[in-house]
N, C-alpha and C positions, 0 to 999 in steps of 0.2 A: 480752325482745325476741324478736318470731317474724320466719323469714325465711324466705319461701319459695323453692322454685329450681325454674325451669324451663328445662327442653332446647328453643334455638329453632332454626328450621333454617341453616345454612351455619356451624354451630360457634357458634354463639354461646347462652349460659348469660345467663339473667334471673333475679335476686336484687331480691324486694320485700321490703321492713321495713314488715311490714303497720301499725306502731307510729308511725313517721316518713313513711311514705308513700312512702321514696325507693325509686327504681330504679334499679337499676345494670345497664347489659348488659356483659359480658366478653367478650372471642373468647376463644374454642379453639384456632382456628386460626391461622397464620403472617398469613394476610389474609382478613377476611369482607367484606360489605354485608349493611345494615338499614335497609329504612324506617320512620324513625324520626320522627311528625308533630312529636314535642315539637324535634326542630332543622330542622324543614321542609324536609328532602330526605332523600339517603340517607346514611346513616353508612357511613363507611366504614374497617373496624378495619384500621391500619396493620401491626397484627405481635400475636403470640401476647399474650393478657394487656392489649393494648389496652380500654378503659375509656370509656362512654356514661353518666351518672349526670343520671338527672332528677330533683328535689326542688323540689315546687313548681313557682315560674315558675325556677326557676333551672337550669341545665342545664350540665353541663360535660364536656369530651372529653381524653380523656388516651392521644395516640398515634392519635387519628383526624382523619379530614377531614370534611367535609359536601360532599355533592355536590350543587348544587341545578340543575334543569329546564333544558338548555341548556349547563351541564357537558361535556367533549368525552367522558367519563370516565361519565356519566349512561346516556344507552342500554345499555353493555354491564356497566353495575353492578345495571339493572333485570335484564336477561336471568338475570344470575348471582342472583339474588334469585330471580327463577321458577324456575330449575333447582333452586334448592336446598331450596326449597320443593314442589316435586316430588318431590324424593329423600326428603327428610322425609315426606313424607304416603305414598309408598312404602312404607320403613321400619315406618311405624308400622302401615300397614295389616297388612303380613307380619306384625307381631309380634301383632297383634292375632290374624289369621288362624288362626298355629300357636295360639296359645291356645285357640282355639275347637277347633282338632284336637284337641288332647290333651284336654280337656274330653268332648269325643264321646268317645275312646278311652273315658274313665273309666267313662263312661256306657255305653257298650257289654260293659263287661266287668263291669256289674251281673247 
């Protein structure tokens, strides 16, 4: 079985079983938002360890809610999605950045 795992933004961890096809998304954190097309809004992880798993047409939530378009709870769960997707693309930028420093460094002290 391979599984691969990706860091997504606002704490939340993607686990694919490239073998079964499933996906599982987890929070990190105490509470996230994910849009999520496979439950047609945003998911939204109620607490640490909260659980999104799509297989197929099957899909099931353990400790989340779905929030769809119209939601009172929708606009400011989008917001927090852009924010946090912000922060991530940030993040990664910087990490990329210093890599590229230190890489010169090396290259310089040829």
């Amino acid at each position: 079985m391979t599984v691969t795992v990706n860091k997504k933004p606002g704490g939340i961890t993607q686990l694919f079983n490239t073998e079964t096809g499933r996906v599982i998304y987890k929070s990190k954190a105490e509470s996230a938002y994910m849009l999520i097309e496979a439950f047609g809004g945003i998911v939204k992880f109620n607490q640490k360890g909260a659980i999104a798993t799509i297989t197929g047409h099957i899909t099931e939530l353990e400790n989340c809610d779905v929030l769809k378009k119209g939601h009172p709870e929708y606009k400011n769960a989008l917001e927090s999605i852009i924010n946090s997707h912000k922060e991530f693309a940030k993040q990664v930028a910087d990490s990329h950045h210093n890599e590229i420093q230190e890489l010169e460094n090396k290259l310089s002290g040829l």
